[in-house]
N, C-alpha and C positions, 0 to 999 in steps of 0.2 A: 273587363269582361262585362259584355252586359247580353242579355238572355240569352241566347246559345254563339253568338256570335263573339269574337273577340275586336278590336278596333288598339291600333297602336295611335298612340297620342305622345306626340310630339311634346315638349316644355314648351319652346318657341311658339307652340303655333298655340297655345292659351295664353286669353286676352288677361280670363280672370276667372276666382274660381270662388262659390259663392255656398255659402253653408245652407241648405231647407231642408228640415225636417228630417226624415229619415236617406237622406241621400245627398253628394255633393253635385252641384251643378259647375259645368265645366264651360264658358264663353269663348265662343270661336267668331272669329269675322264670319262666319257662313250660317252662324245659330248656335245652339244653346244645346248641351246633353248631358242628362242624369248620370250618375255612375253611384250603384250602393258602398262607397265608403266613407268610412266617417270623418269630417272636417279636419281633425285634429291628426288622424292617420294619413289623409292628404296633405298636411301641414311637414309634417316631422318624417317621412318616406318617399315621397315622390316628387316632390317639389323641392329644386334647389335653392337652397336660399341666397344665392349669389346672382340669383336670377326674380327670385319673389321676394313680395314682403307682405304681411298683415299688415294691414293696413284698418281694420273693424272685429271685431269678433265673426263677422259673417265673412270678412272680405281679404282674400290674400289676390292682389294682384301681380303683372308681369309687368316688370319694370322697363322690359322693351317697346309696352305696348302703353307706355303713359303720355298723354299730350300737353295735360296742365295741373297744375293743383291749387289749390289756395288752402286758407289754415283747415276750413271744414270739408272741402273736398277733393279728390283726384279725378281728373276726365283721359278717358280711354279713348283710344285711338276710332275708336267705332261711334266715339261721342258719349258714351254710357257716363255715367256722373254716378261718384260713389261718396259714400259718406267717410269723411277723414277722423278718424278717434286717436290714432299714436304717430300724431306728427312729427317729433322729435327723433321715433325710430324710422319713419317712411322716410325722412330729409337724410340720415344717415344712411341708408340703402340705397337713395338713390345716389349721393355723393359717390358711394364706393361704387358703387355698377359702372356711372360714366367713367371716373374712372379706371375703372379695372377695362373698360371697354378703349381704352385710349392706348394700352400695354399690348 
């Protein structure tokens, strides 16, 4: 919900979702939109995780929407470049996702 209007959001159609200040920021191939909840409550509620993964303290991305990574970063399908801090757990998310996307 965001000021009197409501907007359904799709998993799929978020690129990546990004922690600021008092509000989480939602990336869409078409632009960018605030919503006031808190990162952590985005993390643990609305986001699946067979479909995301944190990938930074700030950054949980969609594992649909990943084009490359190396050890310090992840690049999005929109070209966005993110910064890589739990490589170990993002390499095991994305293994299980192709995976599971292969059944």
């Amino acid at each position: 919900k965001k000021e009197k209007q409501s907007r359904v959001v799709y998993p799929q159609d978020i690129l990546y979702a990004e922690a600021s200040r008092k509000e989480t920021l939602f990336h869409f191939f078409d632009g960018t939109e605030g919503f006031v909840y808190t990162f952590s409550d985005i993390e643990e509620n609305y986001l699946p995780p067979a479909l995301f993964c944190k990938i930074h303290r700030s950054y949980i991305v969609n594992l649909m929407h990943v084009s490359a990574f190396s050890k310090n970063t992840v690049t999005m399908k929109n070209g966005d470049v993110l910064p890589l801090k739990r490589e170990k757990e993002f390499k095991e998310a994305l293994s299980a996702f192709r995976f599971a996307s292969l059944e």
